[in-house]
C-alpha positions as CSV (number, residue, x, y, z in Angstrom):
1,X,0.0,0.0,0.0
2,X,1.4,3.3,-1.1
3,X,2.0,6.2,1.9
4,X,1.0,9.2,2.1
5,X,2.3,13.0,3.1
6,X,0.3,12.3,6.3
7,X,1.7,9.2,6.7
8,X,5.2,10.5,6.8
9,X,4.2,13.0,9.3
10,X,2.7,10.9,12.1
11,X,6.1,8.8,12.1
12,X,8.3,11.8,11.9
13,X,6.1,13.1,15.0
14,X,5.7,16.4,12.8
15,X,3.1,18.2,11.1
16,X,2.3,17.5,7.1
17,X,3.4,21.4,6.3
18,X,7.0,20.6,8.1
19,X,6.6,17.4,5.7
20,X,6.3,19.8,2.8
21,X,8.9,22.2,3.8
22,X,11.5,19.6,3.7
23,X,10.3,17.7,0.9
24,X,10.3,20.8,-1.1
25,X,13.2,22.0,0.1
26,X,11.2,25.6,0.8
27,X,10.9,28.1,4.5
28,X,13.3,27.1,7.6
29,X,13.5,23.5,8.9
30,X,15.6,22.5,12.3
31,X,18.4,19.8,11.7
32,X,16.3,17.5,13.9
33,X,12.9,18.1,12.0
34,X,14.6,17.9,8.8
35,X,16.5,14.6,10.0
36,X,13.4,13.2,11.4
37,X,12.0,13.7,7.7
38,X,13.8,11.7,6.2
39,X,14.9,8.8,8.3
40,X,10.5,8.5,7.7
41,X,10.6,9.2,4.5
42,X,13.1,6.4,4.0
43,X,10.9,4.0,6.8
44,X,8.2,4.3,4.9
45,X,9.8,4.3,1.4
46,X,7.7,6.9,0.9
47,X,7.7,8.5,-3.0
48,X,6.6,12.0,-3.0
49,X,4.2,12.8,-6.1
50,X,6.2,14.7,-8.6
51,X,2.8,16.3,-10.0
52,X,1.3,17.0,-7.1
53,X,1.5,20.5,-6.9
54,X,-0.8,20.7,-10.1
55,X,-3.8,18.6,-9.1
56,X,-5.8,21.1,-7.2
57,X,-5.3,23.1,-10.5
58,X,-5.3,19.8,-12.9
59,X,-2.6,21.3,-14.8
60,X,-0.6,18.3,-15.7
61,X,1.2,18.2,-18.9
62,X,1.9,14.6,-18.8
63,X,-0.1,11.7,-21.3
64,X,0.5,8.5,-21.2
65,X,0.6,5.9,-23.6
66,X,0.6,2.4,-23.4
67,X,0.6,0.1,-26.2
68,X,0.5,-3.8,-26.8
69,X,3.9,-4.0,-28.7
70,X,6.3,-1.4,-29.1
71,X,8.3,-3.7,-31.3
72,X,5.8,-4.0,-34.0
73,X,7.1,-1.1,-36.3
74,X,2.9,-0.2,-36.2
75,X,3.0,0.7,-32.6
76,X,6.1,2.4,-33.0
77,X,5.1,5.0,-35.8
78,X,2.2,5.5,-34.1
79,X,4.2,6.6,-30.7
80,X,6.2,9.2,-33.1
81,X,2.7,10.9,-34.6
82,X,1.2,10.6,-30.7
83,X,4.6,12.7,-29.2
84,X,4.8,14.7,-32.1
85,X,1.2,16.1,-31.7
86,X,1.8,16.0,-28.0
87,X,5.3,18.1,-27.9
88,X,3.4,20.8,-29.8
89,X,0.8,21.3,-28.0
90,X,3.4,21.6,-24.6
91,X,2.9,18.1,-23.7
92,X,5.2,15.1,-23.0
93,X,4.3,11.6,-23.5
94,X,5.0,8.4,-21.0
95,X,5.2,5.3,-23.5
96,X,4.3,1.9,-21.5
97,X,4.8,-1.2,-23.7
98,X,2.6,-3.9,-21.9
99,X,3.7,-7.2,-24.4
100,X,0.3,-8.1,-24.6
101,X,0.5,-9.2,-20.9
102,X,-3.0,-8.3,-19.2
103,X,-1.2,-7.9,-15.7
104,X,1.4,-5.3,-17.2
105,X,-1.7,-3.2,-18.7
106,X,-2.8,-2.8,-15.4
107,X,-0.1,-1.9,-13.6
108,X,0.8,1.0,-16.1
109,X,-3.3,2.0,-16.0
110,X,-1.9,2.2,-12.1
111,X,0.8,4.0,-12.6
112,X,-1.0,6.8,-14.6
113,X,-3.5,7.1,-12.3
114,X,-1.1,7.5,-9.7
115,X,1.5,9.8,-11.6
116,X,-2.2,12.2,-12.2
117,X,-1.2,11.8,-15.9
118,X,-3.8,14.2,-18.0
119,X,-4.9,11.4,-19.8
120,X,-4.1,8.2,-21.3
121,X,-4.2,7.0,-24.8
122,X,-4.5,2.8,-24.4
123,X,-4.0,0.0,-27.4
124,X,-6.0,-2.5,-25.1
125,X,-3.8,-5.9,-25.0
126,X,-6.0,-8.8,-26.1
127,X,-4.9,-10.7,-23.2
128,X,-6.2,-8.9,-20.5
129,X,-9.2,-10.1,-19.1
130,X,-10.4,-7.8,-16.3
131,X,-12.6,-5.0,-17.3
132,X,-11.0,-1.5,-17.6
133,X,-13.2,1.1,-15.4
134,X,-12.8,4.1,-17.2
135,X,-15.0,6.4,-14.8
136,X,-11.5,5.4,-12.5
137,X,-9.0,6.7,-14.6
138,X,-7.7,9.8,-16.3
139,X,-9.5,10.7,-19.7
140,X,-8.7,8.0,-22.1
141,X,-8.7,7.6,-25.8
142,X,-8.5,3.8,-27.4
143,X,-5.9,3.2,-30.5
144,X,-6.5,0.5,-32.9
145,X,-8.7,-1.1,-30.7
146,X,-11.7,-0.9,-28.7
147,X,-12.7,-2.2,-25.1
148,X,-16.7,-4.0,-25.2
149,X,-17.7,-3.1,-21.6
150,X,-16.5,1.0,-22.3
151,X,-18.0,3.8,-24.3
152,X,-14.6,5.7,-25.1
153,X,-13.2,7.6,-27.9
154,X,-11.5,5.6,-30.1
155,X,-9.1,5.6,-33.5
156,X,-9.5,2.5,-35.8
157,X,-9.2,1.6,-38.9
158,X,-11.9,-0.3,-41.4
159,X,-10.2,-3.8,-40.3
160,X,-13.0,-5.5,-42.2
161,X,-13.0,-3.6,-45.4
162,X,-9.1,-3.9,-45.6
163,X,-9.2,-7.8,-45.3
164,X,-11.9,-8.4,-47.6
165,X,-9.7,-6.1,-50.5
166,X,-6.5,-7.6,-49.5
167,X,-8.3,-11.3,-50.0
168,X,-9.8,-10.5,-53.3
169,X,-6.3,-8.8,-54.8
170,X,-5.7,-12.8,-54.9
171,X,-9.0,-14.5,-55.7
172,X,-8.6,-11.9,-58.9
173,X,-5.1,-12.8,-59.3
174,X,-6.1,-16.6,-60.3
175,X,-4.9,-18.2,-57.0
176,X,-7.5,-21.6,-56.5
177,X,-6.6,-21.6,-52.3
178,X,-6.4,-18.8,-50.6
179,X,-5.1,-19.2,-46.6
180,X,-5.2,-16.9,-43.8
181,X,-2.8,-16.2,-41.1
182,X,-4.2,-13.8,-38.2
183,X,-3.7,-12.7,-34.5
184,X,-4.9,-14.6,-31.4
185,X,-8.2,-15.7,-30.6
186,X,-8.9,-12.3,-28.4
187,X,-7.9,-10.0,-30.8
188,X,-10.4,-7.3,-31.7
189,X,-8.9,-6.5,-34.8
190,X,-8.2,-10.0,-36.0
191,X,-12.0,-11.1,-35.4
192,X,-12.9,-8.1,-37.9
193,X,-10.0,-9.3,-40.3
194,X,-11.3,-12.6,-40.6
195,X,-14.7,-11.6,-41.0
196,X,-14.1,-9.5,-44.0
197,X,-11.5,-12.3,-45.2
198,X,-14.6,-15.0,-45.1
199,X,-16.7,-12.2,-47.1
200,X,-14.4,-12.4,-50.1
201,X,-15.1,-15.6,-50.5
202,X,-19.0,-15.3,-51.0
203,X,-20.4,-17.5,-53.4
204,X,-16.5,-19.3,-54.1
205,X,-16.4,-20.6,-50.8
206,X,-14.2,-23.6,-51.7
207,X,-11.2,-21.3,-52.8
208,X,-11.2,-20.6,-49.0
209,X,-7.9,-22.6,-47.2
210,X,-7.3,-22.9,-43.6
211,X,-7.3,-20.0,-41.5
212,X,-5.1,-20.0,-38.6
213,X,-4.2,-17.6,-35.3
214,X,-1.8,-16.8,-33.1
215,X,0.1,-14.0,-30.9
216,X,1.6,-11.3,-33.5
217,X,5.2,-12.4,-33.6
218,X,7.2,-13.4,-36.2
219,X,7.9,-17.0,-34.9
220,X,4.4,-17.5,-34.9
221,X,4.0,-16.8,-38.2
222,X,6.5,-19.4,-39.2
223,X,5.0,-22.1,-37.4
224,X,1.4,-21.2,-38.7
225,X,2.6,-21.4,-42.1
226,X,4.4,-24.4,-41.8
227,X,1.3,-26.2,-40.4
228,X,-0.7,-24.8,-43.3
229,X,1.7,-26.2,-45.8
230,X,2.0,-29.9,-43.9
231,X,-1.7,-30.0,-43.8
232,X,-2.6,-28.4,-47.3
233,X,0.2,-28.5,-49.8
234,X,-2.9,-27.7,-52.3
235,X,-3.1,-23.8,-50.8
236,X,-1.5,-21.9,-53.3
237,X,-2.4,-18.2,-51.4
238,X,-1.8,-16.6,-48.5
239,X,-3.1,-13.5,-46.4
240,X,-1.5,-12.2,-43.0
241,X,-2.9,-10.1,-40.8
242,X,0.1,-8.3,-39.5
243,X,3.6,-7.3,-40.5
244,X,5.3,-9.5,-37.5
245,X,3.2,-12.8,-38.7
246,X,4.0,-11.7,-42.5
247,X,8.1,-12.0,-41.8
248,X,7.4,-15.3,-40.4
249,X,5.4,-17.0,-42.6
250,X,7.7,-15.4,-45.2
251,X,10.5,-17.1,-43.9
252,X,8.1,-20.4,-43.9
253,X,7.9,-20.4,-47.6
254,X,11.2,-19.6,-48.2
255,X,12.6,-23.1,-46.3
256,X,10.9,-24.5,-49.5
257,X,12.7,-23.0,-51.6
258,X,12.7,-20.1,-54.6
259,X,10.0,-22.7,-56.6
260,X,7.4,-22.3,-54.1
261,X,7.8,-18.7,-53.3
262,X,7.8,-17.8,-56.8
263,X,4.0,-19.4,-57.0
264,X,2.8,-18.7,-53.5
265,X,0.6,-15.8,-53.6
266,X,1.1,-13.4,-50.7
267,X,-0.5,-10.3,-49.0
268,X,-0.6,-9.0,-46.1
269,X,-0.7,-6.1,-43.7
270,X,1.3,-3.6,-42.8
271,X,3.9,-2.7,-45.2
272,X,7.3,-4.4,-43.8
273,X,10.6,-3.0,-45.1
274,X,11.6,-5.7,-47.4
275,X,8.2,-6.3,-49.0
276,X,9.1,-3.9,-51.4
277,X,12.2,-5.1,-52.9
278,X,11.4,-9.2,-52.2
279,X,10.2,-10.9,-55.5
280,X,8.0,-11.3,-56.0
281,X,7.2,-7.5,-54.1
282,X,4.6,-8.1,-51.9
283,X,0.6,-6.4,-51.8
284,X,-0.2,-5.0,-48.8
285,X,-2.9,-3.1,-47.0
286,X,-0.7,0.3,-45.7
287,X,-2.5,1.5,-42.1
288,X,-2.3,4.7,-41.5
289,X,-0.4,4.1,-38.3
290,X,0.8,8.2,-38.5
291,X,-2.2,9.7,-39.2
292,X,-4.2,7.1,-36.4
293,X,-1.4,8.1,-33.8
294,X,-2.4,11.8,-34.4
295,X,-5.9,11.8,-34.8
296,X,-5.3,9.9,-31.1
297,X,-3.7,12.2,-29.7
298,X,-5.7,15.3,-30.9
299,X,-9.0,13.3,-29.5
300,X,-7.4,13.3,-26.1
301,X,-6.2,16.8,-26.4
302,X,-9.8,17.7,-26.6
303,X,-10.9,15.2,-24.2
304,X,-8.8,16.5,-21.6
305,X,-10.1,20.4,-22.7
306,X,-13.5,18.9,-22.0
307,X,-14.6,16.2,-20.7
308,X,-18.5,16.7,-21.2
309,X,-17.8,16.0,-25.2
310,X,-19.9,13.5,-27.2
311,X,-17.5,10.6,-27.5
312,X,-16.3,10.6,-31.0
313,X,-15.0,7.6,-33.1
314,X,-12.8,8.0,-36.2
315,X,-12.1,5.6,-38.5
316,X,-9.5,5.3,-41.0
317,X,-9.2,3.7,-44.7
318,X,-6.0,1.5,-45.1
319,X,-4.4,1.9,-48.5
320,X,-4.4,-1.0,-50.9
321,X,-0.7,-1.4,-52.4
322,X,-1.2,-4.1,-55.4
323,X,2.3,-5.4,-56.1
324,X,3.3,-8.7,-58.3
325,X,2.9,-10.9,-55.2
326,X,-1.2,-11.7,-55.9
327,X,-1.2,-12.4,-59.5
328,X,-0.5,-15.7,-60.3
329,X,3.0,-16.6,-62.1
């Protein structure tokens, strides 16, 4: 349990504005008071709040952000639009990177609460399980995905829409069996990914190959495609659902040699650095990771301005990039 000011000063046998004095090192304190201080302060491993001297006035100038995997090259231009918008506007930013561990989420939610951060934009991990109580925390905006049990701004993008596109670049492009490669279970965006990915296939329904999931990493993505492969050799397609699981099952096809990934049709999204320059280059769905990290930020700008706003949710078009990767060869 953390202690407080008052705390300090019952075991220092002193007054909370003798507390303050010393703590901000402000007005005349004895040796003995001062000593007293801070043998309590260290008793107590008590950790003064370094915004506390705004909150009567709620003038921090602080926002956090937490997000579910700052390696994912997503996340991470998203970060640079959120503290680019933020440093203009005189604000820094805190970046958490929770993993996709539930428990991590909520020990950062706790930190901001407890560091009286002005508010908090959040790219929910799909592992955590325990609800998020909103009307507990700073003002919040949601990136990339959104939280069932809250009514909260949020940025997305048309997950739906962008799969069902990137899935028919390859049903045009002649392939007979199209797979699909896609984040865990209790991913919000994956569940909308797969749903548009099924709709492409309406009224061709037996062009449709195995669809696997799995945690966005790149080893993942090699072991999903290599099950698909082992159990299907007659897929001749494949859609991913991130950049991470792309680089993987790249990798995959490229065990079996430059035959197969010369046929394999391929798309994905995201665009990852050497999807360009591969060949066959690779069609993917560009997010607008940039222009999702700034509208986020803006939206908690203006949440933290006023609070009684209607909650607002934007949503962004990804950008189809058709490359030689989903016609066939």
């Amino acid at each position: 349990m953390s202690q407080s000011i008052k705390d300090v000063a019952k075991r220092a046998g002193c007054s909370i504005a003798t507390v303050s004095r010393v703590l901000s090192g402000k007005g005349y304190i004895s040796e003995d008071a001062r000593k007293k201080v801070e043998a309590a302060v260290e008793a107590l491993g008590y950790r003064p709040n370094r915004v506390a001297r705004n909150l009567r006035e709620r003038k921090s100038r602080v926002i956090g952000l937490i997000v579910s995997d700052i390696s994912n090259p997503f996340f991470s231009e998203i970060s640079r639009a959120v503290e680019r918008v933020a440093m203009a506007r005189g604000f820094s930013v805190l970046i958490c990177n929770t993993d996709e561990d539930g428990e991590k989420e909520g020990r950062y939610l706790k930190l901001m609460d407890e560091e009286q951060v002005a508010g908090i934009l959040l790219s929910p991990t799909r592992a955590n399980k325990k609800p998020i109580d909103p009307g507990k925390l700073p003002p919040m905006v949601l990136i990339d995905r959104k939280l069932n049990e809250a009514s909260l701004d949020a940025v997305l993008i048309d997950n739906e829409g962008a799969a069902r596109r990137l899935t028919q670049t390859l049903l045009e492009g002649g392939f007979r069996k199209i797979a699909g490669i896609f984040g865990g279970e209790n991913s919000f965006t994956a569940a909308l990914r797969i749903q548009g990915f099924k709709t492409a296939f309406e009224g061709q329904e037996e062009r449709m190959g195995a669809i696997r999931q799995g945690p966005a990493f790149e080893a993942e993505g090699v072991r999903l495609m290599r099950e698909i492969l082992a159990e299907d050799p007659s897929v001749d397609a494949v859609v991913c659902s991130s950049a991470l699981l792309a680089t993987g099952a790249y990798k995959a096809l490229r065990e079996g040699g430059g035959k197969k990934l010369a046929e394999m049709g391929f798309a994905c999204f995201d665009d990852p650095s050497w999807a360009s320059f591969v060949e066959p280059a690779v069609t993917v769905v560009r997010q607008p990771a940039s222009a999702m990290g700034e509208a986020a930020a803006d939206l908690l700008l203006k949440r933290i301005e006023d609070g009684g706003r209607p909650v607002s949710e934007v949503v962004l078009q990804g950008e189809l990039v058709e490359r030689e990767s989903s016609a066939r060869r």
